[in-house]
Steps between C-alpha positions, in 0.01 A plus 500: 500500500691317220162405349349826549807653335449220183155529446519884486775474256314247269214725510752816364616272260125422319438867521799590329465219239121664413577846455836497382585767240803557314728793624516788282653856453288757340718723242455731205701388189492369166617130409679464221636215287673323218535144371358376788706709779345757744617811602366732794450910431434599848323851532402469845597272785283602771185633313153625686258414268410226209506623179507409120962428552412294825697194526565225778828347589548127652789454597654114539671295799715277329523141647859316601562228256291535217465879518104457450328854534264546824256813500400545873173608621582469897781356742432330785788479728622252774253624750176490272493902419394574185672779268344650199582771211848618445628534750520102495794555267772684769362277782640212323827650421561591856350223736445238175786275694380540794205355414564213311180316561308802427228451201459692202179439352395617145534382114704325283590640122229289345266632764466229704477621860791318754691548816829431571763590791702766501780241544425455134553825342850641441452792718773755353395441116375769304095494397436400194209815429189389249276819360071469504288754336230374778541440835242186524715342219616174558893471584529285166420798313757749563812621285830402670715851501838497402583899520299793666543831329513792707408814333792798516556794345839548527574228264442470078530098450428242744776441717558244788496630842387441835157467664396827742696407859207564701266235361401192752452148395347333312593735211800577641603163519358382102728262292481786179755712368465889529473741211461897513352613187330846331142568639399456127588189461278260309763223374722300679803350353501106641824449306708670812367278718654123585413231276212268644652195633467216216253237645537136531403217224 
């Protein structure tokens, strides 16, 4: 039975490894930027159809150690079941340590598809959350997010607040800051948020 149980696993495994495909979160918004930083106008989170403001979110599991950035396209957990889309995203943040074996497959930041265990991935950080104008774009070519902008009317300057209490991971759960702003905006002011980090020499 052991065997049985192995060989049906290895053959999940090479399925997985051929049509693996980058999770993604349709969304309406506009991306905007400045000296190199992104920000995230979000019109729409749940929208119903494609259109000329459609945008796709990635979001990041961030790896213990040397916090490299993991884009899942499917789980696989202890017992060889295989877990796709979203939803992959809450599963780990409620059974992720009970399943420490389990196997995230999916892509590095170059692109480079890998796998890891969850054992790997520091389960309670935030996602890092990367914007693509096309969902078949590679992971390597999305903006890393560092506010989303939530369009309000009840305010005349952007303003930091809170993200809407009913959203579900992943966006829930992204490593950004949150911003309401006027409906009209076009401009946002990068200066209010945190200076980037100074890298290494």
């Amino acid at each position: 039975m052991a065997t049985c149980f192995a060989l049906r696993l290895a053959a999940v495994v090479v399925n997985l490894c051929m049509t693996m495909k980058a999770i993604s979160q349709h969304v309406h918004g506009k991306l905007l930027t400045e000296n190199g930083r992104f920000a995230l106008l979000l019109l729409d989170s749940e929208p119903t159809e494609e259109t000329a403001v459609s945008l796709y979110l990635r979001f990041a599991f961030v790896t213990m150690g040397r916090e490299e950035h993991i884009f899942p396209a499917s789980i696989l957990d202890d017992w060889g079941k295989e877990r796709r889309g979203l939803g992959v995203y809450a599963w780990v943040a409620e059974f992720g340590e009970q399943f420490p074996r389990g196997e995230i497959f999916g892509f590095e930041q170059s692109g480079t598809e890998t796998q890891c265990f969850l054992r790997g991935l520091e389960l309670y950080a935030k996602y890092p959350l990367y914007v693509y104008t096309d969902r078949k774009q590679s992971v390597s070519a999305g903006a890393l997010v560092e506010a989303v902008l939530l369009p309000d009317a009840a305010v005349t300057e952007a303003v930091q607040g809170k993200r809407p209490s009913t959203w579900k991971r992943p966006l829930s759960h992204a490593r950004v800051s949150w911003w309401h702003v006027p409906p009209a905006l076009s401009r946002f002011d990068f200066a209010l948020l945190p200076a980037l980090p100074e890298t290494g020499v």
